[in-house]
C-alpha positions as CSV (number, residue, x, y, z in Angstrom):
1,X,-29.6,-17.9,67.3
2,X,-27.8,-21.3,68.5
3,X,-25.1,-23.1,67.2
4,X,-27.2,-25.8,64.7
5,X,-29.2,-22.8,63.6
6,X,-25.8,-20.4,63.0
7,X,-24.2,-23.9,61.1
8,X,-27.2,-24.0,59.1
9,X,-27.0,-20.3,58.0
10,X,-23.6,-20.0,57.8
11,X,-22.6,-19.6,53.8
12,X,-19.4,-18.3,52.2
13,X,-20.4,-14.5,51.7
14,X,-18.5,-12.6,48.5
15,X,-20.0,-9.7,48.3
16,X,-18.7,-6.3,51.1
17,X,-20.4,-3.1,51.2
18,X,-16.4,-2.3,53.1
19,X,-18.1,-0.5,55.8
20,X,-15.6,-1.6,58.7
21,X,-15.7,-4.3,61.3
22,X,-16.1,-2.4,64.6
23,X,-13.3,-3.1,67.5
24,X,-16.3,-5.0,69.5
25,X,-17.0,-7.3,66.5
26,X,-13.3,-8.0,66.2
27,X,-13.1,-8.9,69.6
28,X,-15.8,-11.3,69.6
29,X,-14.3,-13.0,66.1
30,X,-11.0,-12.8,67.9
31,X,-12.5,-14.8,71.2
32,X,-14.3,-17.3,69.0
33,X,-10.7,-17.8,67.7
34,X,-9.3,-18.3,71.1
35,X,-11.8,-20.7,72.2
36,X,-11.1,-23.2,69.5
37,X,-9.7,-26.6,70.6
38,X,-5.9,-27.1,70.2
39,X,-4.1,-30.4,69.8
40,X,-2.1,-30.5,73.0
41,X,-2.4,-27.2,74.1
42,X,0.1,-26.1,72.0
43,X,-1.2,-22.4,71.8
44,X,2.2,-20.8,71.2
45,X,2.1,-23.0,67.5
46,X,-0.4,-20.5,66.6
47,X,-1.0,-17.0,65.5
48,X,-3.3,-14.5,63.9
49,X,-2.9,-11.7,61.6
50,X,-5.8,-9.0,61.9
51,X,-5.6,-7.1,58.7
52,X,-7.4,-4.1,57.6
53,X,-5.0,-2.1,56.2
54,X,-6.4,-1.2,52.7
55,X,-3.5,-1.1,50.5
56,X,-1.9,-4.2,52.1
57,X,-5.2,-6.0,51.1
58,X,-4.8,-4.7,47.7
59,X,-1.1,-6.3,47.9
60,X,-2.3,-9.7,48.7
61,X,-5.4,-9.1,45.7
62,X,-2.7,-8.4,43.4
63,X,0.4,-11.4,44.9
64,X,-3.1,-13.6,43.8
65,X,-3.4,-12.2,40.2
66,X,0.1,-13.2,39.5
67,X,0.0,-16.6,41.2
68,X,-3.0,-17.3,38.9
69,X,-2.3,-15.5,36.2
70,X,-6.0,-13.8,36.5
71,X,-5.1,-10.2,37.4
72,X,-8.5,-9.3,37.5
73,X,-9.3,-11.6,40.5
74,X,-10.6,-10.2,43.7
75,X,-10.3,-13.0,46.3
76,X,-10.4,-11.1,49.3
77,X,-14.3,-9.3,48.0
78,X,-14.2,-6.3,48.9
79,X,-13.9,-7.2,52.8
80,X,-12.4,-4.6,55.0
81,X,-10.9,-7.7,57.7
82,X,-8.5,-10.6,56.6
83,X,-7.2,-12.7,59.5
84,X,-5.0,-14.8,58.8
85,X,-3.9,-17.7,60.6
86,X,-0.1,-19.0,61.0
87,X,1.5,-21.7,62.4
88,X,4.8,-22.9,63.8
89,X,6.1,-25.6,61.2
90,X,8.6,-26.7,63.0
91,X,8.5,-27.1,66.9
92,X,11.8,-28.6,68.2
93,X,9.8,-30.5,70.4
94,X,7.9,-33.1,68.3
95,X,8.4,-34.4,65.0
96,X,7.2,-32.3,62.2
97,X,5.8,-34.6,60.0
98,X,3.4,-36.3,62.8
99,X,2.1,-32.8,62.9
100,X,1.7,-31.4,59.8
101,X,-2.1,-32.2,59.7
102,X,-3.1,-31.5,63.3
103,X,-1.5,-27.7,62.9
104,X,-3.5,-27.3,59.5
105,X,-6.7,-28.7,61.6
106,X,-6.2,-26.9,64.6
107,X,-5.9,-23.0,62.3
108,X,-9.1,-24.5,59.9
109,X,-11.3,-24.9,63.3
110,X,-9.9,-21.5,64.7
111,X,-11.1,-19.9,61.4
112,X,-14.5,-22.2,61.6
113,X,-14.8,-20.7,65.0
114,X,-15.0,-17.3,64.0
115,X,-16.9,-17.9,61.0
116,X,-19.8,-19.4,63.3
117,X,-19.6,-15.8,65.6
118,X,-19.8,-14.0,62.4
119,X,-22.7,-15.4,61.5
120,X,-24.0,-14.1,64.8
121,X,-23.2,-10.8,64.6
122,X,-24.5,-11.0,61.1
123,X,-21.3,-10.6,59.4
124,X,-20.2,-11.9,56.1
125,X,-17.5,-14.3,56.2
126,X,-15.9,-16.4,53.7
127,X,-12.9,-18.6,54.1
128,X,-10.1,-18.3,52.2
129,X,-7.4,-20.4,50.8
130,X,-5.9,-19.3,47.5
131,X,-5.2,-16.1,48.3
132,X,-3.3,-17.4,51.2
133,X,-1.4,-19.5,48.6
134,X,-0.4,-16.5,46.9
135,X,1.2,-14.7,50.4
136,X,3.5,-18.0,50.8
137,X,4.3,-17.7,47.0
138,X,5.2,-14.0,47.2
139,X,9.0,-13.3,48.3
140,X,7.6,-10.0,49.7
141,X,4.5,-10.2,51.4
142,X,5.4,-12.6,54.1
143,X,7.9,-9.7,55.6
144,X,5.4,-7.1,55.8
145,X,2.7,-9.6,58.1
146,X,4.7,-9.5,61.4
147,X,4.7,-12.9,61.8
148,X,7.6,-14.1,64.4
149,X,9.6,-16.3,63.2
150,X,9.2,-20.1,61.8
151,X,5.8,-19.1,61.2
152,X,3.6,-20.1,58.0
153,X,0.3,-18.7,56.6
154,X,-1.9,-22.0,56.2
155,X,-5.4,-20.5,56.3
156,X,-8.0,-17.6,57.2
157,X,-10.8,-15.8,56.3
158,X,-12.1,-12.5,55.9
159,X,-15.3,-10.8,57.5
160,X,-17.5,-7.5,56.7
161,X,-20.5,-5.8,56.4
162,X,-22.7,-7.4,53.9
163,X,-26.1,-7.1,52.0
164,X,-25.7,-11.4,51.4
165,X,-28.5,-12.2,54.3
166,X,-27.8,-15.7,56.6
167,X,-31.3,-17.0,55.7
168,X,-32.2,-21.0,56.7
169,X,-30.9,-23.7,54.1
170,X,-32.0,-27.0,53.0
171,X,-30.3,-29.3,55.2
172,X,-28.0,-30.6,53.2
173,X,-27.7,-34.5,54.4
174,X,-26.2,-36.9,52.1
175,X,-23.3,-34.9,50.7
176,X,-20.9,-37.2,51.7
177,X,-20.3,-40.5,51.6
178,X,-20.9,-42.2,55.5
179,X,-20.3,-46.3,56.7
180,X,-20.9,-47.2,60.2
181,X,-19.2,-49.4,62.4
182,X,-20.8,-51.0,65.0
């Protein structure tokens, strides 16, 4: 498969059989990660969370119930791996405001990374935003991640066995509005 062809495919899969992600698959998901572009270099601004603990996934399942009231939510499918993706707010070095958005950016093209190698390795992948939501909103879950300090959850996604095939889609042009300059 190339890259147009695994863009294509690529879909938000919600539905895990919860067999586990094997250590090669995670490494490969994990490299995608590592190969993403980073404003300025600034590697150390990032970090990643490889979760497949069961009962802290059902923690996070349950910190999104309460956030939304809908205790009967499952945001996280079923999927045996969440990684999640934290940044360093505030870097003593540049102003945090000016990089607010490039931080967000730089963890939403990590996650994009992996979720283009999962479609390779024919995984399911979705990514996920509210449930992350609910792990910033949660006075306990934050602790029990590991993070080191002055780091923040802003995004990540979560990857499993699947019976959701990849299978071609309608290009999809015209979804957005475009101008051109020039």
């Amino acid at each position: 498969m190339n890259v147009f062809e695994a863009i294509v495919n690529r879909r938000s899969v919600r539905s895990y059989t919860g067999e586990p992600v094997t250590d090669d698959e995670l490494d490969r998901l994990l490299t995608a990660a590592n190969c993403a572009p980073i404003a300025s270099a600034r590697f150390h601004s990032k970090h990643l969370t490889v979760i497949t603990d069961k009962a802290l996934l059902s923690e996070i399942e349950e910190a999104f119930g309460r956030y939304t009231g809908r205790a009967d939510a499952h945001p996280l499918y079923n999927a045996p791996l969440f990684v999640l993706v934290s940044v360093q707010m505030a870097d003593p070095l540049l102003p945090h405001d000016d990089w607010l958005n490039v931080l967000c950016s730089d963890a939403a093209i990590i996650v994009q990374n992996m979720a283009l190698e999962a479609v390779e390795l024919g995984l399911g992948t979705c990514h996920i935003w509210g449930a992350v939501r609910a792990i910033k909103a949660d006075p306990a879950l934050p602790g029990k991640l590991g993070l080191p300090e002055g780091f923040t959850p802003v995004c990540g996604a979560i990857f499993g066995k699947s019976e959701t095939p990849y299978e071609e889609r309608d290009l999809r042009r015209g979804r957005f509005g475009v101008n051109t300059i020039g």
